[in-house]
Every structure is written in C-alpha cells, then in structure tokens.
C-alpha distance (Angstrom), angle and dihedral (degrees) to the residues before:
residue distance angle dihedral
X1 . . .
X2 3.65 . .
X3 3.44 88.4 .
X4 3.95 99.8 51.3
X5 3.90 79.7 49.5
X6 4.01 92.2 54.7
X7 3.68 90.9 47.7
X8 3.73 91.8 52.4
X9 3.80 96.6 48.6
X10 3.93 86.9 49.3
X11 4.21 90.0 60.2
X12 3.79 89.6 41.2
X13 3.79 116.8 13.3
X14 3.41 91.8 -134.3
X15 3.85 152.1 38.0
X16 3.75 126.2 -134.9
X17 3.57 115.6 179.2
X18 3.97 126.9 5.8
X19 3.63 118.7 -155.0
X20 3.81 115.3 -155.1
X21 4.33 107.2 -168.0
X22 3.77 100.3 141.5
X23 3.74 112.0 128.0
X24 4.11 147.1 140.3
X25 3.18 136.7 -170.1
X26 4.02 143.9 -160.6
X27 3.52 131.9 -155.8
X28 3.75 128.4 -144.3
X29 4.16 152.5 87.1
X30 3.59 97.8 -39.6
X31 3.94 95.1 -135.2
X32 4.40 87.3 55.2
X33 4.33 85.9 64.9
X34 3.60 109.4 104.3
X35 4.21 116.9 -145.0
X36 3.96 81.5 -109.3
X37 3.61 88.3 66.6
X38 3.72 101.7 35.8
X39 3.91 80.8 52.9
X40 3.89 96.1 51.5
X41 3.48 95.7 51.5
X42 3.52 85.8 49.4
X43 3.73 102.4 47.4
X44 4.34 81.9 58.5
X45 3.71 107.2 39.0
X46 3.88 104.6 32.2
X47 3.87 109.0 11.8
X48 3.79 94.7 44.7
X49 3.91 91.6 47.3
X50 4.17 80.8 50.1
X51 4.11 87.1 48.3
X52 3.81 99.1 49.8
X53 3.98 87.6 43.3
X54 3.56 94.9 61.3
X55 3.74 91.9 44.0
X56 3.59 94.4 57.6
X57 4.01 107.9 31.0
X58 3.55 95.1 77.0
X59 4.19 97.2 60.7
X60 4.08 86.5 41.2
X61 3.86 87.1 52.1
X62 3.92 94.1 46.4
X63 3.70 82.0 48.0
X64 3.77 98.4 44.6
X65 3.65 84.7 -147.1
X66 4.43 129.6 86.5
X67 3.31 152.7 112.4
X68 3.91 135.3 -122.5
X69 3.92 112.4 -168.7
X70 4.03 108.3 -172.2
X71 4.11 106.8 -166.2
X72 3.71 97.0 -158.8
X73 3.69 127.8 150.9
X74 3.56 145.5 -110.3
X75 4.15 78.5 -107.8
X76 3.87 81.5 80.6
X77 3.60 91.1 63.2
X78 3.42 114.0 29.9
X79 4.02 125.4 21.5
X80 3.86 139.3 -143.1
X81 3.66 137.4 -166.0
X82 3.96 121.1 -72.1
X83 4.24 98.1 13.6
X84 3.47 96.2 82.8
X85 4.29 94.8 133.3
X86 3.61 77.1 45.3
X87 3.69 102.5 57.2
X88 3.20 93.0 35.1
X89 3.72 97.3 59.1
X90 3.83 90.9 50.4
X91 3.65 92.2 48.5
X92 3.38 83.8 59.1
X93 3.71 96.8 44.9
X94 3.95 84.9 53.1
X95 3.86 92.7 54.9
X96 3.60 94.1 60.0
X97 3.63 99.6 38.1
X98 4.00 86.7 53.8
X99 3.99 86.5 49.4
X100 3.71 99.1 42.2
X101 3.85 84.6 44.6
C-alpha cells in the first residue's frame, strides 16, 4: 500500500481526496460464522479502510489539505438478521470515520 501511495505522489506530488468503497459481505445464522470469516470480512471492509488511511494521511498532513470519503452503509447503523460480520465491520468503519472526522 505504501508503495502504490509513493508511486502516486511521484506522478502527482500530491493526493487530494481518497475514496475507500471496498467491501464484502456474507450471509447466514450469525452463530454458524467461524472467527476466520468474521476476520476476512474484516481484513476488507475495516482493516483495509485502516491500511489505505495510513498510507495516505501523511502526504494530506504535509499538505494540510485532503479528503477521506468512507462509503459505508446504513449496515453500520442499523442491523438485520443474517449480516452480522457485515454489520459489524461497518459499525466499525463508522467509529473511525466519526473519530477521524
């Protein structure tokens, strides 16, 4: 990541605005989800949000100027039956947004 984020501040010498829309979901009884899958969802909708963050902060901090866009859902707000590593990730995704906002 940091590197893609090098290269792109080479071309342009800067970044302006970062959109993070990656996301997946799964559907099922919450209770049949193993940790492994609770953690894959995780390692795309929160922890890659978190990864491209930290790749592109520093330049928008040196250039006391950026954007962040987080495309979430209205799963991080409100939940329904058989998304729960879903939700949960976009909860999360909400949290962080509302913090870095």
């Amino acid at each position: 990541m940091n590197h893609a984020m090098q290269q792109a501040l080479d071309r342009t010498g800067r970044v302006d605005v970062v959109v993070n829309d990656a996301g997946i979901a799964t559907v099922g009884i919450t209770e049949a989800f193993t940790v492994e899958q609770f953690q894959q969802v995780f390692k795309v909708n929160q922890l890659g949000v978190l990864r491209v963050n930290r790749a592109v902060l520093p330049a928008m901090r040196r250039q006391r100027n950026g954007l962040l866009i987080h495309v979430s859902s209205a799963c991080g707000r409100v939940v329904a039956p058989g998304l729960a590593p879903y939700h949960a990730s976009k909860f999360a995704l909400e949290a962080v947004a509302d913090v870095l906002r």
